[in-house]
C-alpha positions as CSV (number, residue, x, y, z in Angstrom):
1,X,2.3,-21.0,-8.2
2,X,3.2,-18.2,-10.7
3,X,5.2,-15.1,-9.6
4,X,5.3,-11.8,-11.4
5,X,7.6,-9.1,-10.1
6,X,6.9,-5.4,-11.2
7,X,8.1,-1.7,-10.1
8,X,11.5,-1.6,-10.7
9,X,13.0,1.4,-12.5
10,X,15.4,4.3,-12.1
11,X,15.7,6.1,-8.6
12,X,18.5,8.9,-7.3
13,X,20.6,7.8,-4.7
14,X,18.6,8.0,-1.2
15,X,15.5,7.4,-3.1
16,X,13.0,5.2,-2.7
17,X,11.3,2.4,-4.8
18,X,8.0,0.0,-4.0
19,X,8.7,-3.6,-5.7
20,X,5.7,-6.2,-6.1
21,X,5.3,-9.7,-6.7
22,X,1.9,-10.9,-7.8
23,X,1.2,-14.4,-7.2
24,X,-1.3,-16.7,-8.4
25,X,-2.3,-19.9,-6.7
26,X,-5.2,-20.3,-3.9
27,X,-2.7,-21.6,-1.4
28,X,0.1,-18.8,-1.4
29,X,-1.1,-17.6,1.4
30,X,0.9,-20.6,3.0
31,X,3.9,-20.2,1.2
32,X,7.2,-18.3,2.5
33,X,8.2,-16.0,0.1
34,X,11.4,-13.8,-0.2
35,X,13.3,-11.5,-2.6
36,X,17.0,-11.8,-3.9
37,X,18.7,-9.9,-6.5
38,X,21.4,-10.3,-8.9
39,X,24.2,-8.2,-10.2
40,X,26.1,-8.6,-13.4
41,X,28.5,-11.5,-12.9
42,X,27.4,-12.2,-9.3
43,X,25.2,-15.4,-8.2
44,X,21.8,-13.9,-7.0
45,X,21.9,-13.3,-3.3
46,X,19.4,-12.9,-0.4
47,X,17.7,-9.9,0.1
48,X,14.6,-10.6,2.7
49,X,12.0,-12.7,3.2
50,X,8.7,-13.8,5.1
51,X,7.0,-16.7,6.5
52,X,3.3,-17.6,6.9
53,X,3.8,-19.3,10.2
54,X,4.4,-16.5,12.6
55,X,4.4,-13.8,9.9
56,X,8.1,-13.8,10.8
57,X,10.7,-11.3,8.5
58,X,14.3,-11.9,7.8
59,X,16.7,-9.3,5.8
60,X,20.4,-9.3,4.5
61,X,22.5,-7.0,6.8
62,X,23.4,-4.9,3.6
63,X,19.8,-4.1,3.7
64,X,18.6,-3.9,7.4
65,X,16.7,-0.5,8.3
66,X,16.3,0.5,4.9
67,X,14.1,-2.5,3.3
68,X,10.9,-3.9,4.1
69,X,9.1,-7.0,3.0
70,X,5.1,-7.4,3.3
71,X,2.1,-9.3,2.2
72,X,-1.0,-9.1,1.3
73,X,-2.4,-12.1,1.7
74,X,-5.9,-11.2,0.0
75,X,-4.1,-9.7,-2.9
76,X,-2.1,-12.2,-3.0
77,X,0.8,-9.7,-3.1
78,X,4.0,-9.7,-2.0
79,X,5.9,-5.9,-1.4
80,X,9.5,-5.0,-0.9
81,X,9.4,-1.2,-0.1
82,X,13.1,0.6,-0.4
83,X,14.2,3.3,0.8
84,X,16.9,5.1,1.3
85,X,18.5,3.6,-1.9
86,X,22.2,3.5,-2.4
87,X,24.2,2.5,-6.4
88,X,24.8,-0.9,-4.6
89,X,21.6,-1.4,-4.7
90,X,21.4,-1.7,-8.1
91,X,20.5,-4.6,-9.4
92,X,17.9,-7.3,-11.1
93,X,15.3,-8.0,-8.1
94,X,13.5,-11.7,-7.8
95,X,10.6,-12.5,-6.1
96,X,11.0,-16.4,-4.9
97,X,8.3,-19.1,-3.2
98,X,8.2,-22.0,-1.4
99,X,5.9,-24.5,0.6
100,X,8.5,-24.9,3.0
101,X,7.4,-23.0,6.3
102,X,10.9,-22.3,7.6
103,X,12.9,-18.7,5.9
104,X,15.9,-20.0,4.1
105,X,18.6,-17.7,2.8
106,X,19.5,-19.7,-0.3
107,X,18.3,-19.6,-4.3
108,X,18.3,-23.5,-4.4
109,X,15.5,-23.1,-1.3
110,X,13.2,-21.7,-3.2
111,X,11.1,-23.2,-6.0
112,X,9.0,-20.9,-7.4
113,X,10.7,-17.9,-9.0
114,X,9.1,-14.6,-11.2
115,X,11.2,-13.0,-13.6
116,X,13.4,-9.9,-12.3
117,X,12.9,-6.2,-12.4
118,X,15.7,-4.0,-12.9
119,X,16.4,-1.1,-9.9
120,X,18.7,1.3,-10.9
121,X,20.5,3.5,-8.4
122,X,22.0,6.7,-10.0
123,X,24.7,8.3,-7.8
């Protein structure tokens, strides 16, 4: 499968940003997908995810309330909608895949990566 991550960009703080992840592949819809991000000097870290079991969500505590992961599983889409976006936010944002049915917090759980979009957060 082959991710494409789009819709990053440059938002005031307590904005809002819509990032997607095109997918290509005619079984994605049973793949578990997720987003991390990476800031300059940091390993990339968990951000949320979603299953295609039990259409079941996970998020990182630092983002809890304010992000939200979706699919569209016709499209072939995957969505992480921001809001109320702080500068700690910012950061390079990666949509990640895998066959494995079970949500998994780490990068090395994940096979399929797109490249990143940058989010910006001004303060």
């Amino acid at each position: 499968v082959q991710l494409q991550a789009s819709g990053g960009g440059l938002v005031q703080t307590g904005g809002s940003l819509k990032l997607s992840c095109a997918a290509s592949g005619r079984t994605f819809s049973r793949y578990t997908v997720a987003w991390f991000r990476r800031t300059p000097g940091q390993e990339r870290e968990f951000v949320a995810a979603s299953n295609w079991v039990d259409f079941s969500t996970a998020y990182a505590d630092s983002v809890k309330g304010r992000f939200t992961i979706s699919r569209d599983y016709a499209k072939s889409m995957v969505y992480l909608q921001m809001d109320s976006l702080k500068p700690e936010d910012t950061a390079v944002y990666y949509c990640g895949a895998d066959r494995d049915p079970r949500i998994h917090r780490e990068v090395h759980d994940y096979a399929y990566w797109g490249q990143g979009t940058q989010v910006t957060v001004s303060s």
